[in-house]
C-alpha positions in Angstrom: -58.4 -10.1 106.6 -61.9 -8.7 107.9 -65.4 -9.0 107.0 -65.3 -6.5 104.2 -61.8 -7.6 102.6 -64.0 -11.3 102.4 -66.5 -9.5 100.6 -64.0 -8.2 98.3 -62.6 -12.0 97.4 -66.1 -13.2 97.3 -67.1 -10.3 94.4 -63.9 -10.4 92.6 -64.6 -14.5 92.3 -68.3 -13.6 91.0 -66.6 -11.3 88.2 -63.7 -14.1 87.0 -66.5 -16.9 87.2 -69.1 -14.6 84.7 -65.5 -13.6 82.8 -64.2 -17.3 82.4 -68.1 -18.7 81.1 -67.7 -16.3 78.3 -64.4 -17.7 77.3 -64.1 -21.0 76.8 -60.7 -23.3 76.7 -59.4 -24.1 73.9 -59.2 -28.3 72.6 -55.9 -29.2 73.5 -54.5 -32.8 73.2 -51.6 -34.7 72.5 -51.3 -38.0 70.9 -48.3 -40.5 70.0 -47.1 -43.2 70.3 -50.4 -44.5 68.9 -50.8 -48.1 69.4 -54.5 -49.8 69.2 -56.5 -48.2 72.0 -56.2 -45.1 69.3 -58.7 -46.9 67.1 -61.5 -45.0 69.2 -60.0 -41.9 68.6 -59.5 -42.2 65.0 -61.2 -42.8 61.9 -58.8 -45.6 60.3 -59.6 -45.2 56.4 -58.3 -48.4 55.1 -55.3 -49.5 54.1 -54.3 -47.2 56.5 -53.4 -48.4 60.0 -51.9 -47.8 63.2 -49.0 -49.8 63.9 -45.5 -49.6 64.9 -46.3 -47.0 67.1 -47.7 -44.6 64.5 -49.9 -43.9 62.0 -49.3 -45.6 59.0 -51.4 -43.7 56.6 -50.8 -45.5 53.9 -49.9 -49.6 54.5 -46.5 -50.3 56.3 -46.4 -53.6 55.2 -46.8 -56.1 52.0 -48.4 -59.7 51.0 -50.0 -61.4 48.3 -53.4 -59.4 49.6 -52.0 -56.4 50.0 -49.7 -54.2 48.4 -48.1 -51.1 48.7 -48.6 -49.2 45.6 -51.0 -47.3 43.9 -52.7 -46.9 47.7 -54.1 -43.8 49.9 -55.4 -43.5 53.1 -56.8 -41.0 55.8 -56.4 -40.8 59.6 -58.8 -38.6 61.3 -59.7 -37.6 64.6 -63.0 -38.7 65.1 -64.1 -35.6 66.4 -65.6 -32.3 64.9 -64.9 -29.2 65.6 -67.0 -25.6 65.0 -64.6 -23.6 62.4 -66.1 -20.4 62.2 -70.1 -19.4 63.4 -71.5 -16.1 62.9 -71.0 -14.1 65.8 -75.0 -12.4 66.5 -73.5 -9.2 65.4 -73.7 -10.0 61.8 -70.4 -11.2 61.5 -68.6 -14.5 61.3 -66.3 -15.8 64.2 -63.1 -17.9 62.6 -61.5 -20.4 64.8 -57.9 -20.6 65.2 -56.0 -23.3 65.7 -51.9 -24.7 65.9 -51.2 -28.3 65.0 -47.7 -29.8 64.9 -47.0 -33.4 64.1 -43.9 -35.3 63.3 -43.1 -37.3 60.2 -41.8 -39.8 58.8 -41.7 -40.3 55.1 -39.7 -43.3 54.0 -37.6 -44.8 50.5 -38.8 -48.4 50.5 -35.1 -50.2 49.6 -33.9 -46.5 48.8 -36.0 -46.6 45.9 -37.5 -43.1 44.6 -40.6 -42.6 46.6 -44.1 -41.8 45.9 -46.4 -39.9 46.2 -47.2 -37.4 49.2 -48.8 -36.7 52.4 -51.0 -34.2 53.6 -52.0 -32.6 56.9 -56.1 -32.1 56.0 -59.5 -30.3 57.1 -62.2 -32.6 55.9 -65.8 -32.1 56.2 -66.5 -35.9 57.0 -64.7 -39.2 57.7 -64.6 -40.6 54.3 -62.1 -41.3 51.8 -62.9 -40.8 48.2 -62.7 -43.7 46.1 -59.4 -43.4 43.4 -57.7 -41.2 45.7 -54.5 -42.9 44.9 -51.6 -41.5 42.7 -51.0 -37.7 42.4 -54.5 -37.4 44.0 -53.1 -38.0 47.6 -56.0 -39.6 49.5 -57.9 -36.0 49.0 -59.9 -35.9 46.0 -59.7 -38.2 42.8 -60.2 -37.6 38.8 -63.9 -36.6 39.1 -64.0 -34.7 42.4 -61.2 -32.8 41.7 -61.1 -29.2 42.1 -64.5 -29.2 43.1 -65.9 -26.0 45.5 -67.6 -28.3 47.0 -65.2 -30.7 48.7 -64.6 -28.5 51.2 -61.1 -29.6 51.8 -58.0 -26.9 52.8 -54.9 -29.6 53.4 -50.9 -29.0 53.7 -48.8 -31.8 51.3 -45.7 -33.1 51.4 -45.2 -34.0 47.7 -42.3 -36.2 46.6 -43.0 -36.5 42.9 -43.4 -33.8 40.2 -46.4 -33.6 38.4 -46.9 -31.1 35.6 -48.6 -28.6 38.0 -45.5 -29.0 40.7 -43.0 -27.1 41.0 -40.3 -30.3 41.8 -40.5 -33.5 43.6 -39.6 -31.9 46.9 -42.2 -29.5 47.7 -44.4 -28.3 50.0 -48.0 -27.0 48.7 -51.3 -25.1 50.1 -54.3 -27.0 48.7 -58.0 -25.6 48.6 -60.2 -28.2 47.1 -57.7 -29.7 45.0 -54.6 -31.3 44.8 -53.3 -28.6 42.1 -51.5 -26.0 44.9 -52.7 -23.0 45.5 -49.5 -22.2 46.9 -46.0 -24.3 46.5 -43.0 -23.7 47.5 -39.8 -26.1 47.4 -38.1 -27.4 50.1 -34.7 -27.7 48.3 -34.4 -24.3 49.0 -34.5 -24.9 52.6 -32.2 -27.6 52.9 -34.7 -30.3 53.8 -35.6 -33.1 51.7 -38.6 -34.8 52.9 -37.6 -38.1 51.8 -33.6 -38.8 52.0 -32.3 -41.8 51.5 -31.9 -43.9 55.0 -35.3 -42.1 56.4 -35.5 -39.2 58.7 -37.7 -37.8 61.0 -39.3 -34.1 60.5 -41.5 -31.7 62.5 -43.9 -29.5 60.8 -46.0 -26.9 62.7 -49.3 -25.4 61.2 -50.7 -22.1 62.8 -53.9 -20.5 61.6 -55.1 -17.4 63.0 -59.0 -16.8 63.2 -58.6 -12.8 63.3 -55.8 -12.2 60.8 -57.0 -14.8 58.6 -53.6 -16.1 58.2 -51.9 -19.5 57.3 -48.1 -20.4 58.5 -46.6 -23.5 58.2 -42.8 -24.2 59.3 -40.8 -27.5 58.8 -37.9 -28.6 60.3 -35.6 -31.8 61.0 -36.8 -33.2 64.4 -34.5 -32.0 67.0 -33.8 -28.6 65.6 -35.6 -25.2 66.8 -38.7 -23.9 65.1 -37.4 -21.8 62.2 -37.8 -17.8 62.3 -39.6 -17.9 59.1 -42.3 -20.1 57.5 -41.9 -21.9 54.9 -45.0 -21.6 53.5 -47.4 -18.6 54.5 -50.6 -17.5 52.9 -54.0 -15.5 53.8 -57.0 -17.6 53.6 -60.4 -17.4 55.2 -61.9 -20.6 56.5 -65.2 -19.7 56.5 -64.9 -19.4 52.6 -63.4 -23.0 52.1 -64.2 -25.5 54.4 -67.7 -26.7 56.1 -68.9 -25.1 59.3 -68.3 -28.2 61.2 -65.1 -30.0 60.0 -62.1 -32.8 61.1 -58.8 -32.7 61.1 -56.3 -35.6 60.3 -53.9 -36.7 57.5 -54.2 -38.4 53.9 -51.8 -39.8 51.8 -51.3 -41.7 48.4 -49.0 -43.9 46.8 -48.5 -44.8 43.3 -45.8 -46.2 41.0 -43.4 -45.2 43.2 -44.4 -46.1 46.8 -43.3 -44.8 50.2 -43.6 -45.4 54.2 -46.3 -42.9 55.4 -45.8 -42.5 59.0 -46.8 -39.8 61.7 -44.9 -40.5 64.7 -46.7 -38.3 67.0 -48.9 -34.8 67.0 -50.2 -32.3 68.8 -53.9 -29.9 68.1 -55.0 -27.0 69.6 -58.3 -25.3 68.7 -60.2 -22.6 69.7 -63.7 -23.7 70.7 -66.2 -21.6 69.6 -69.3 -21.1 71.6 -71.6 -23.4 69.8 -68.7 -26.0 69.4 -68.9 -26.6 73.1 -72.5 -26.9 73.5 -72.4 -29.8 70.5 -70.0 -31.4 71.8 -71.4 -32.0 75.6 -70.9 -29.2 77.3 -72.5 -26.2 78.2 -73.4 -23.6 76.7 -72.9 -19.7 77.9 -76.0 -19.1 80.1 -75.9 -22.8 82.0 -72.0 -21.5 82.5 -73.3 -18.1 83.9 -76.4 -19.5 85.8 -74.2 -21.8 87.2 -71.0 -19.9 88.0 -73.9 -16.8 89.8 -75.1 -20.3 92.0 -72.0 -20.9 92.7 -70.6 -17.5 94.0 -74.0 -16.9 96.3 -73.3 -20.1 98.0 -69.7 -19.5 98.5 -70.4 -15.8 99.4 -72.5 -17.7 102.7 -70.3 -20.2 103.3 -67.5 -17.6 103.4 -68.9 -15.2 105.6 -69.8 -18.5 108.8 -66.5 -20.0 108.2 -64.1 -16.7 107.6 -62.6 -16.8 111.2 -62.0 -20.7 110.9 -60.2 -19.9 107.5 -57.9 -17.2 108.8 -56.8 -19.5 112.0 -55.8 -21.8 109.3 -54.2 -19.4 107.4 -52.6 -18.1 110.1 -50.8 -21.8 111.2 -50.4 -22.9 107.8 -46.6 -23.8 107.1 -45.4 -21.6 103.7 -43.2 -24.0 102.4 -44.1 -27.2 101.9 -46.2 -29.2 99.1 -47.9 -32.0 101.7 -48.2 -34.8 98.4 -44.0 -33.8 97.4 -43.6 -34.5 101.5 -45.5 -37.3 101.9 -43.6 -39.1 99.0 -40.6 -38.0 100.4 -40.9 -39.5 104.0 -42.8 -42.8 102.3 -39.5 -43.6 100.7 -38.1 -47.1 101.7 -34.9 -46.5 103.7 -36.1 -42.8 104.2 -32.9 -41.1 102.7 -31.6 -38.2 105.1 -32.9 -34.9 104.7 -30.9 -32.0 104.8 -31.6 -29.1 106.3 -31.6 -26.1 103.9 -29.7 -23.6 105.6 -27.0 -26.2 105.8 -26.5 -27.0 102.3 -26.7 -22.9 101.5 -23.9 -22.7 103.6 -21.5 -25.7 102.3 -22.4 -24.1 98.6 -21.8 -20.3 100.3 -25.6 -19.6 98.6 -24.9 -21.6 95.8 -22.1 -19.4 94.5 -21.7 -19.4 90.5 -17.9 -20.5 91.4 -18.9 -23.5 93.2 -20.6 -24.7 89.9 -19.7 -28.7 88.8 -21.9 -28.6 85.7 -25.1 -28.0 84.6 -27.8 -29.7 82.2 -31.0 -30.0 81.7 -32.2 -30.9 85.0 -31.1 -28.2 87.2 -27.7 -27.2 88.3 -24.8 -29.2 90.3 -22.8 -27.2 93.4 -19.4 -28.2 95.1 -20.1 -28.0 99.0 -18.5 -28.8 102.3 -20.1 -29.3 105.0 -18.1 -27.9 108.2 -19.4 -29.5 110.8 -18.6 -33.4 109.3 -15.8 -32.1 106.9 -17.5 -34.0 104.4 -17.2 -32.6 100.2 -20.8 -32.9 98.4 -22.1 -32.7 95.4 -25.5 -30.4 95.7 -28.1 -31.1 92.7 -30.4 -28.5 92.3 -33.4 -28.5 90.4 -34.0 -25.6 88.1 -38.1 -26.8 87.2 -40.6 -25.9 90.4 -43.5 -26.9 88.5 -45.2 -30.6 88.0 -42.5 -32.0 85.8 -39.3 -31.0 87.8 -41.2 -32.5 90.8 -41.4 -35.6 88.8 -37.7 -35.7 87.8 -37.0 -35.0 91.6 -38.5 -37.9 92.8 -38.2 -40.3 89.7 -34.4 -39.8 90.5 -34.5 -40.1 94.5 -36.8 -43.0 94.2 -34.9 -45.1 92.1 -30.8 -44.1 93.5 -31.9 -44.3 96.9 -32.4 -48.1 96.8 -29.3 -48.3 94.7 -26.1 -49.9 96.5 -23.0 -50.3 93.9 -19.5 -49.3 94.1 -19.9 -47.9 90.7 -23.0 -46.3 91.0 -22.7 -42.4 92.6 -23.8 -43.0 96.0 -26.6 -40.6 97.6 -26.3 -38.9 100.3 -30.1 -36.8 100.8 -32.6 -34.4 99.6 -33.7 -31.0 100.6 -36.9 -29.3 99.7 -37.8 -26.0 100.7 -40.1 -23.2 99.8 -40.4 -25.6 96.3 -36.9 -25.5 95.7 -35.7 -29.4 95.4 -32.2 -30.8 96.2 -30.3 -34.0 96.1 -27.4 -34.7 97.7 -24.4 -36.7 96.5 -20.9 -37.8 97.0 -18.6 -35.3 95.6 -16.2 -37.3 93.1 -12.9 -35.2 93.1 -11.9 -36.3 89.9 -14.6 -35.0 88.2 -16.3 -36.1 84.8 -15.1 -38.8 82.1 -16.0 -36.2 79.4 -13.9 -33.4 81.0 -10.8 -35.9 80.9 -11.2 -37.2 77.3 -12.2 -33.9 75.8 -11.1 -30.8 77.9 -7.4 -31.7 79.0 -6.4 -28.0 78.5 -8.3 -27.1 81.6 -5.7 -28.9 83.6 -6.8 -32.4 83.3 -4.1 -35.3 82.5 -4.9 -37.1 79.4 -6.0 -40.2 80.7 -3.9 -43.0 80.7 -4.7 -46.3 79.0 -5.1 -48.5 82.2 -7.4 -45.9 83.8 -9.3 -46.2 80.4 -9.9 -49.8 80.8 -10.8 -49.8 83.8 -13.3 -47.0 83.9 -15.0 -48.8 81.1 -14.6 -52.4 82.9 -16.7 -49.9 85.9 -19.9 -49.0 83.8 -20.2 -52.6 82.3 -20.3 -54.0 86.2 -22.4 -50.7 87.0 -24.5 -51.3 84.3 -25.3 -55.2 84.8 -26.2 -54.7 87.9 -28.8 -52.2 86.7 -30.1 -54.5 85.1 -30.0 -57.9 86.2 -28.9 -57.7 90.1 -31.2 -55.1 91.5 -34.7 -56.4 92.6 -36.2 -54.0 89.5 -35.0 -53.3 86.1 -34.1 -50.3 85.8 -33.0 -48.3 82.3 -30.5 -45.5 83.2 -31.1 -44.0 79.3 -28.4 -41.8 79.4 -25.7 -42.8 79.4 -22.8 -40.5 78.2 -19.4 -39.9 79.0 -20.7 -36.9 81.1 -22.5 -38.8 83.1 -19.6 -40.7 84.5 -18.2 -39.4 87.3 -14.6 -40.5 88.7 -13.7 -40.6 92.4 -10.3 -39.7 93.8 -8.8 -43.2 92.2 -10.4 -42.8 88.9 -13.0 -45.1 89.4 -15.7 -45.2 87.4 -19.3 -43.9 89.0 -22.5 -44.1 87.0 -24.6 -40.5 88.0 -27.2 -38.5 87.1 -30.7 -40.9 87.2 -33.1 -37.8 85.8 -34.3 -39.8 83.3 -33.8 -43.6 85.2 -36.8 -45.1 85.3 -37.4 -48.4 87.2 -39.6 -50.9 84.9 -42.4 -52.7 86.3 -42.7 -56.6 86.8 -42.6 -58.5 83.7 -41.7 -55.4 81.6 -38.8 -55.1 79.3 -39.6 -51.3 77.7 -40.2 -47.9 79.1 -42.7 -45.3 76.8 -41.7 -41.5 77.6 -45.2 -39.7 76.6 -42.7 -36.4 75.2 -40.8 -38.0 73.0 -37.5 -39.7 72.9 -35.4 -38.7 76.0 -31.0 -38.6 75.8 -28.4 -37.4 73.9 -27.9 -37.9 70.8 -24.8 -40.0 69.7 -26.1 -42.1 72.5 -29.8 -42.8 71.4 -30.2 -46.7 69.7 -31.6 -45.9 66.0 -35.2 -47.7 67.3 -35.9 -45.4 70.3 -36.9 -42.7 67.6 -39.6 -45.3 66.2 -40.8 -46.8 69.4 -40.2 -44.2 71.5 -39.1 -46.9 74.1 -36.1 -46.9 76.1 -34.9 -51.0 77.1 -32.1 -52.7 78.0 -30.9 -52.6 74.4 -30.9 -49.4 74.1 -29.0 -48.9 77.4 -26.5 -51.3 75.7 -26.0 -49.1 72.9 -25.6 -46.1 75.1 -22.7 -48.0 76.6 -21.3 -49.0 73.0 -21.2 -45.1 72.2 -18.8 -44.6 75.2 -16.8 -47.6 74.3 -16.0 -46.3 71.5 -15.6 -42.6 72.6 -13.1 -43.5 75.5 -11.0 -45.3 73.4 -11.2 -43.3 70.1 -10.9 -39.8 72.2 -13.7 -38.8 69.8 -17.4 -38.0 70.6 -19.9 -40.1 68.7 -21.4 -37.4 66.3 -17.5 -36.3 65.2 -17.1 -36.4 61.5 -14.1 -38.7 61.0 -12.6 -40.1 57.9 -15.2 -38.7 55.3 -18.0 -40.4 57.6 -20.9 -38.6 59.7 -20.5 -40.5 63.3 -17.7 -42.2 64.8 -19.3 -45.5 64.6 -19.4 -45.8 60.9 -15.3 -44.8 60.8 -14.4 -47.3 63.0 -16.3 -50.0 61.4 -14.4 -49.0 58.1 -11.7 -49.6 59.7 -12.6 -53.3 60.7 -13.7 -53.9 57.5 -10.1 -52.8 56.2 -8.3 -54.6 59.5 -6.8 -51.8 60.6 -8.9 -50.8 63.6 -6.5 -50.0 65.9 -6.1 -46.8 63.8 -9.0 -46.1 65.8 -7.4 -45.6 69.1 -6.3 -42.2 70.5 -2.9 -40.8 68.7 -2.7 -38.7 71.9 -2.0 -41.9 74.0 1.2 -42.4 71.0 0.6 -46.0 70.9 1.0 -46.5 74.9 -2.2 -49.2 75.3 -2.3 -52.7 74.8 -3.1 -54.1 71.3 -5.3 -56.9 72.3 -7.1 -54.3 75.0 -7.6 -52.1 72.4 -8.7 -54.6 69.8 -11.3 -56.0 72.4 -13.0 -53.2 73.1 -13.3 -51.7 69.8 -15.0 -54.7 68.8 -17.6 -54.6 71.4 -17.9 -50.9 71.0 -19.1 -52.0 67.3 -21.1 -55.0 68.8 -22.9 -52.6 71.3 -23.6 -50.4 68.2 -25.3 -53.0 66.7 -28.4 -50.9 64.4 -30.6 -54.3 65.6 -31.5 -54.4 69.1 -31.9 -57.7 69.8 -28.0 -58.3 68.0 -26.5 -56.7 70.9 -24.6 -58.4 73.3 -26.5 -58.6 76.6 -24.5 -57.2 79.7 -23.5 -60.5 81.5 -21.3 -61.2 78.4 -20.2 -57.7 77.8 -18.6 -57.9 81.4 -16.9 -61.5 80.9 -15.9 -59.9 77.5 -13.9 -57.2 79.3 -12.8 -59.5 82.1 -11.2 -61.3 79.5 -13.1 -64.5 80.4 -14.3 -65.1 76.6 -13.1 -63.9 73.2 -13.8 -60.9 71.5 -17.3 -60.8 69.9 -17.7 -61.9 66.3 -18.5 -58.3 64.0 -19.0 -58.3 60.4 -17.4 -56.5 58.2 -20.1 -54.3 57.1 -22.3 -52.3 59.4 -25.6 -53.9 58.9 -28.5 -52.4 57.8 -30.8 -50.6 60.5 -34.6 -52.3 59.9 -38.0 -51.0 60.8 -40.5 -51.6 61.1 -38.3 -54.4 63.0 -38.8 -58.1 62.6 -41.1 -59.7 65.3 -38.6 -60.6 68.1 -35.8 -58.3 66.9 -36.6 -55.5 69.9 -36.9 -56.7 73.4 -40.2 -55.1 74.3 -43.1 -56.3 76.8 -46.4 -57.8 74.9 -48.3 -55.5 77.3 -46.3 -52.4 75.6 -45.8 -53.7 71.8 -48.2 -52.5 69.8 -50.1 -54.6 67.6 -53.1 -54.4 64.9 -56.1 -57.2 65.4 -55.9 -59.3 62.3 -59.3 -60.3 61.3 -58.8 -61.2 57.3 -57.2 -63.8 57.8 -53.9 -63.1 55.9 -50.8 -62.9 58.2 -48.5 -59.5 58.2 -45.0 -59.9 56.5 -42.4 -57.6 58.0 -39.5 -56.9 55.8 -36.2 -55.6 55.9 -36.7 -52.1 54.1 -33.0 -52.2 52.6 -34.0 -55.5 51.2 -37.6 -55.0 50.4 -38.7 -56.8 47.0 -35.5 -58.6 47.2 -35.8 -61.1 49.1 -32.4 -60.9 51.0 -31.9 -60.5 54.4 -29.1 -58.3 55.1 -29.3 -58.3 59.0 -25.5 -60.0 60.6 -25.3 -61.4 63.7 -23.2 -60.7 66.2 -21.9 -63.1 68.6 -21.3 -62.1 72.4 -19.1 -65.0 72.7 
């Protein structure tokens, strides 16, 4: 690089600086879970609250002071935003924006709900008075329909007036709660209420230049459909205020419901204005500044170029000093490999030396020549912030770990951002490939080898957590993850999503939602969004049940949906060793069989704080106490949960500052209004 290449840079950094002041970056955040710092983000309308890590836009809970029907509430981000501006041309600039939450709308005792929610652009914090009912938190009997109100909102409707199409619909509302646009969901397949609950992601996209609305919905878990379900051309700038909020409302009525958002995520165009009104700076400051900026850098340039191209010139290519640093600060300082060598044992990681593959990168077969040892080479397919993160969450935490049943760690490689672990190769590959693909030349496993794999992820398993000097949460754990050596002992592998919990702390919060596989997820992850030792537990009561069943836990069995609810049929009918592979023809041991089944059903426990804890799981297998007590009937799975049913750290629990002077009843919401309690316990012992 010379003199007049630096002038080059310095000019081309003037022209992106003037570029990038006259286009500003879009609002982006994400929120969830909520718990109570979210009060000074949001405008709480009461009775809604934030609680249970979510927004409960209309009340969660019930007492003498406060009920749940005939109630609406609003949730908004206490924040406006510039929607549309004219542009100094004589024209009008519309913002865009994409918002995608997900949802929760819940039958109270599986009773028909009421009344709706609504995603909303407001043009203030307040919620009308009379809101309740059909009127849904946005407008009430006198406002209704009003120009005026400004409102455009998205609802969720679960009850039919005489202006709805059904009590399963979704609707486009300008100013009113009568739809401008409906359409049902039946038609789709998605009910936005079933009975037992169920989680939903919506997405709304509005484009500023088309002047178009979409709006998709979808099951949480599954893709983004193709096609929206609800579409429509609409110009803001016609129907809502100049500066406006965004944020939910929702009603009850005779029929009540659960209200909850679980989580969501805004992006909005900021329009030039919008940024000056909100603390920043406007255009010229952005332009004065960026000019001031380039001129200085332009001098400083031109003294220091020769110092810059001798550092250039010795600067390594590889290496990201922060990744390095972490790497070589580990305690026990884990062996690094050197690249070229594990290239060669995987001969360039060939496609035929592939183990598996998920959604952490790829796994490689190697051999290294020159100690005639077989690896296992993990390779990282993310090179950006987030696979560096799983990298070294996973070295961190198996690098400290010493059990016989734990995959044992050999190194790590990184080079030119590519990121490797290095493990013991296990010859006998996965537990799932035995159970589930024998026609790839793997022996069906016999019924001792069964046991004692299991009896290998129980010990693995305590020792995660109780024996080593930190908790740590493997949270998933799958019959996949299970690796066997050349004896068919059982190895616990694959720590991408481990995660070592601090001092004192019982839970883990993932900020993206609720990490595993699911079969293997405990039914309150997908509330709290917290993995625990409970939830470990029920991980391990999924395989339990999946070894000795030789079924996977989503496998539709016996006219039920999961595994889980066949097998407890079949202890409620005492015959539960129908249960246990036919392809082992009745070669196991009855009382074996019967013992693990039981705990596999124990493990599964829908309430957290019901399962057995892993000391007695392992005495349990060992034989050293009875089988644990099940009840006949799988009991029903409560949230919000009762205080001290989840084991989860005060400093992580979310909770609501009570200042009325009434105290919160949490019920059961199978039994709610009944009075009965229809949680079982089971016994470890």
């Amino acid at each position: 690089m010379d003199l007049q290449a630096s002038v080059v840079t310095i000019v081309s950094f003037l022209i992106l600086a003037l570029s990038q002041a006259q286009n500003l970056q879009p609002f982006h955040r994400e929120y969830g879970p909520f718990n109570e710092t979210y009060y000074d983000i949001f405008q709480v309308e009461r009775p809604a609250t934030i609680s249970n890590d979510a927004l409960q836009i209309t009340p969660d809970s019930i007492n003498v002071n406060f009920t749940l029907a005939n109630r609406s509430g609003r949730v908004l981000l206490n924040k406006s935003f510039i929607l549309w501006e004219d542009d100094g041309a004589g024209g009008v600039r519309v913002a865009s924006f994409n918002s995608s939450f997900v949802i929760n709308i819940f039958r109270v005792n599986n009773s028909t709900p009421g009344e709706g929610l609504a995603f909303l652009i407001a043009p203030d914090l307040a919620l009308p008075e009379n809101s309740e009912g059909q009127y849904l938190g946005l407008t009430n009997s006198t406002t209704d329909s009003n120009p005026e109100n400004g409102i455009v909102a998205i609802e969720l409707d679960t009850v039919k007036q005489e202006f709805d199409p059904d009590d399963n619909h979704m609707g486009l509302n300008i100013h009113s709660v009568i739809s401008l646009k409906t359409v049902s969901l039946d038609d789709l397949g998605i009910e936005i209420a079933p009975v037992g609950g169920r989680n939903h992601m919506v997405w709304v996209h509005y484009d500023g230049n088309s002047k178009k609305m979409e709006v998709y919905m979808a099951e949480e878990g599954k893709a983004k459909p193709a096609t929206p379900a609800l579409a429509a051309e609409l110009n803001l700038k016609d129907l809502v205020r100049e500066k406006s909020y965004f944020g939910f409302a929702a009603s009850t009525g005779r029929n009540f419901q659960l209200n909850c958002v679980l989580s969501w995520n805004l992006t909005v165009e900021m329009l030039s204005d919008d940024s000056v009104e909100n603390g920043g700076f406007d255009n010229k400051k952005l332009i004065k500044i960026s000019v001031g900026i380039g001129v200085a850098l332009f001098s400083l340039l031109l003294i220091g170029v020769g110092t810059w191209l001798y550092y250039l010139h010795k600067k390594k290519a590889a290496s990201d000093p922060n990744l390095l640093g972490a790497l070589k600060s580990l305690p026990g300082t884990p062996r690094e490999f050197p690249f070229n060598d594990l290239k060669k044992a995987t001969n360039n990681f060939d496609e035929r030396h592939k183990l598996g593959q998920g959604g952490f990168g790829v796994v490689y077969k190697g051999l290294l020549t020159k100690e005639n040892i077989q690896i296992a080479v993990k390779k990282f397919s993310r090179d950006n912030i987030k696979g560096q993160d799983d990298f070294l969450s996973e070295l961190t935490i198996i690098n400290r770990l010493r059990h016989k049943h734990l995959v044992r760690l050999l190194g790590w490689c990184h080079k030119s951002g590519m990121l490797l672990l290095v493990y013991d190769y296990m010859p006998n590959g996965s537990l799932d490939n035995h159970l589930f693909h024998e026609l790839e030349g793997n022996v069906i496993l016999e019924w001792n080898l069964r046991y004692k794999i299991i009896s290998g992820v129980a010990s693995a398993l305590h020792y995660l957590h109780n024996e080593y000097d930190q908790t740590v949460v493997h949270r998933d754990l799958k019959a996949s993850n299970i690796m066997l050596d050349s004896e068919f002992n059982a190895r616990l592998g694959d720590f991408g999503l481990a995660r070592a919990l601090e001092n004192e702390k019982t839970s883990y919060a993932e900020l993206e939602g609720v990490p595993g596989t699911m079969g293997y997820i405990a039914p309150e992850c997908f509330h709290t969004g917290k993995a625990t030792r409970e939830s470990d537990v029920y991980g391990f009561g999924a395989v339990v049940l999946e070894v000795v069943c030789g079924q996977r836990p989503w496998t539709k069995i016996g006219g039920f949906q999961f595994l889980v609810d066949w097998v407890w049929s079949l202890h409620r009918e005492e015959r539960i060793l129908e249960a246990v592979d036919e392809r082992l023809n009745s070669d196991y041991v009855d009382e074996e069989a019967k013992r693990l089944l039981l705990l596999g059903l124990a493990c599964s426990h829908p309430i957290a704080s019901e399962r057995p804890k892993t000391l007695a799981i392992f005495q349990i297998i060992s034989g050293l106490v009875p089988p644990p007590h099940v009840p006949p009937f799988k009991p029903a799975f409560v949230w919000p949960a009762a205080v001290g049913n989840i084991d989860v750290d005060a400093s992580s629990a979310d909770t609501i500052p009570i200042t009325s002077g009434w105290t919160p009843q949490y019920m059961s919401r199978e039994s709610f209004g009944t009075g009965e309690n229809t949680g079982s316990t089971v016994s470890p012992v």
